[in-house]
C-alpha positions as CSV (number, residue, x, y, z in Angstrom):
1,X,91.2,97.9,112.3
2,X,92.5,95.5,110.0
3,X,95.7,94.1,111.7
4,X,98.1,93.8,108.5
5,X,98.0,97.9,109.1
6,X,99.2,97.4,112.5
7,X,102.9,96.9,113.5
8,X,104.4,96.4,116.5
9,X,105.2,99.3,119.1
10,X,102.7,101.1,117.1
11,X,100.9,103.3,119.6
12,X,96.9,103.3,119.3
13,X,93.4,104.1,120.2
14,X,91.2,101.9,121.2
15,X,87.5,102.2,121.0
16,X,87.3,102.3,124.7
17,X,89.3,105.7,124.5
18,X,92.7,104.4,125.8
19,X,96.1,104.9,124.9
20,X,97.7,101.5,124.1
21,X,100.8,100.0,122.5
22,X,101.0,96.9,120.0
23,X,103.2,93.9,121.8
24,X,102.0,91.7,119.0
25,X,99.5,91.2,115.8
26,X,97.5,87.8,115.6
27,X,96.5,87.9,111.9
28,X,94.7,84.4,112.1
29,X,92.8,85.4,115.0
30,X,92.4,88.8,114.4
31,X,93.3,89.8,117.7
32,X,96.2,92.0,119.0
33,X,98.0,91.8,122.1
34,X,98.3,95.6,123.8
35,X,100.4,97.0,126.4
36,X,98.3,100.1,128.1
37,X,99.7,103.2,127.7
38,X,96.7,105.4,129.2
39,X,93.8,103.9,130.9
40,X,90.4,106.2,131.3
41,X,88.2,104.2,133.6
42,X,91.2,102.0,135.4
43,X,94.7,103.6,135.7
44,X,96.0,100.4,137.4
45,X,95.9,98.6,134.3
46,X,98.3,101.2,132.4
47,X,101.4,98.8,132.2
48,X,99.5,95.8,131.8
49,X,99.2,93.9,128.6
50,X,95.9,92.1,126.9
51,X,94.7,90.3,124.0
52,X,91.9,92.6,122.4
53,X,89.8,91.9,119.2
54,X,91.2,93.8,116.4
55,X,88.0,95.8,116.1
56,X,88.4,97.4,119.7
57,X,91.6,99.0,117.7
58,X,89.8,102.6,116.3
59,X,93.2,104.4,114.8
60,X,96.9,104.8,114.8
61,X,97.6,107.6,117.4
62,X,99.7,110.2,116.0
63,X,101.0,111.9,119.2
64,X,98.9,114.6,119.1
65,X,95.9,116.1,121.0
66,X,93.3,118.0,119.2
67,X,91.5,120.0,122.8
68,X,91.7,123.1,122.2
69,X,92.9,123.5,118.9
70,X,91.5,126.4,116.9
């Protein structure tokens, strides 16, 4: 995702399928640094923060879960 769409405490996917929250936006690097919100394979890292290429960043989350949904 192209960061200049991003802004901070945005909450979004990532292409790992996690739940994350934008601490800050890198334009020159393209990277972002993320706070986890929801972690799939390693809850001990929801909390945690990291510097991810702006690519790993798959959509805006919208707060909404689509299981089930008719």
């Amino acid at each position: 995702m192209n960061p200049a769409d991003l802004s901070v405490q945005a909450k979004v996917m990532l292409s790992s399928g996690d739940l994350a929250e934008v601490v800050a936006i890198n334009e020159g690097e393209y990277t972002v640094q993320i706070r986890y919100v929801d972690n799939m394979g390693d809850p001990a890292l929801v909390g945690t923060e990291a510097w991810i290429s702006a690519d790993e960043v798959i959509a805006l989350d919208q707060g909404g879960h689509s299981e089930g949904a008719t």
